[in-house]
Every structure is written in C-alpha cells, then in structure tokens.
C-alpha positions as CSV (number, residue, x, y, z in Angstrom):
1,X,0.0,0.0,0.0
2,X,1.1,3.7,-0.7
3,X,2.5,5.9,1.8
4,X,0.7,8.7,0.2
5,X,-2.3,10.0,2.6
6,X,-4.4,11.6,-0.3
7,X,-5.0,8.2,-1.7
8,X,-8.0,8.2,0.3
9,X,-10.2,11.3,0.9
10,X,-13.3,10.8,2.8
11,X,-16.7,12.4,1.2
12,X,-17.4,15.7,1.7
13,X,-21.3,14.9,2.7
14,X,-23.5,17.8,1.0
15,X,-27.0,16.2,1.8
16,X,-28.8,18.7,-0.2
17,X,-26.7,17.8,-3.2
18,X,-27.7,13.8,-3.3
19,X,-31.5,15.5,-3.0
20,X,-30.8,15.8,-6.7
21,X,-30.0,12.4,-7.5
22,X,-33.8,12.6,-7.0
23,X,-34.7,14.5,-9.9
24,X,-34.4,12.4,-12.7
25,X,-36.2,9.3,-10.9
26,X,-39.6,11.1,-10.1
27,X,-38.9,12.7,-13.6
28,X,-39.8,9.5,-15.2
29,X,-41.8,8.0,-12.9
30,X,-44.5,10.8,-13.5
31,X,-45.4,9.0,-17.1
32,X,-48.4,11.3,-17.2
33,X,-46.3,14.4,-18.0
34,X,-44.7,13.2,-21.1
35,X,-47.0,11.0,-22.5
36,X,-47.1,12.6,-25.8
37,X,-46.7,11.8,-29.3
38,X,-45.8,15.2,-30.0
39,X,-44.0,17.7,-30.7
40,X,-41.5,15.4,-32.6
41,X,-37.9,16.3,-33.3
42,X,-36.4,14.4,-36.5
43,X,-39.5,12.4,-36.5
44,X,-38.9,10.9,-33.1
45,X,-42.2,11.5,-30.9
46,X,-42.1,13.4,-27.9
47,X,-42.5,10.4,-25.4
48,X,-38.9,8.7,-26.6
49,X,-36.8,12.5,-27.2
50,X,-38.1,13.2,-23.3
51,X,-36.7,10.1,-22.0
52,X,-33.5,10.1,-23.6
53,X,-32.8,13.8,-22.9
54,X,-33.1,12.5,-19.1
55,X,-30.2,10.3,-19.4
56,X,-28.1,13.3,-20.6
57,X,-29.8,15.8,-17.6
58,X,-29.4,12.9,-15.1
59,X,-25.7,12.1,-16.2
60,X,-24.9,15.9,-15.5
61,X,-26.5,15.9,-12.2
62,X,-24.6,12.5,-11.1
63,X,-21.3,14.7,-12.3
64,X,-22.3,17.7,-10.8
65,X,-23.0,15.8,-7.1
66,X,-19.6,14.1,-8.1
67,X,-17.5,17.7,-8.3
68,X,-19.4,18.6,-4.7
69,X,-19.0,15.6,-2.6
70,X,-15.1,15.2,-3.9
C-alpha cells in the first residue's frame, strides 16, 4: 500500500446535493407528464426525445454531485 495519505479522501457529505440524484427518478416515474406523441424532433415522438434527454440531464446531475462531494 502507498505511503501517500491523499489516496483516500473521505466524502465531503453535501446532503442537499444527493437530493438531486432525485430528480431524474420522479422525472420518469411521472409518465403522465410526457405521455405525448408530440411535438417530434427528427421524426422521433415526444414520449422517446423526453426520456433520452433524461439520461443526458441525469448524467450531468450525477457529475455535478460528483464535483461537490469530492
């Protein structure tokens, strides 16, 4: 094992932060607000663009709680 002590940091706990972790879950469990066929972009209908521009906010807010609690 290293001798280095910064291997290891402990998390810095930011509660509010993993609050946001939140956001995307109740985001798609609340079917009812994108349950749409439109508007469509390139053809794709409203219901499928939502979802998958979810996984891009969701992957920022993971990153985002990342850069806090480091």
């Amino acid at each position: 094992m290293s001798e280095r002590g910064d291997d290891h940091q402990p998390v810095r706990a930011v509660p509010w932060a993993r609050v946001l972790l939140l956001i995307p879950f109740v985001a798609m469990l609340w079917v009812s607000s994108y349950n749409f066929a439109q508007p469509t972009i390139a053809g794709i209908p409203f219901f499928y663009w939502y979802q998958l521009l979810w996984i891009l906010i969701g992957a920022a807010i993971i990153g985002f709680v990342y850069a806090l609690e480091r």
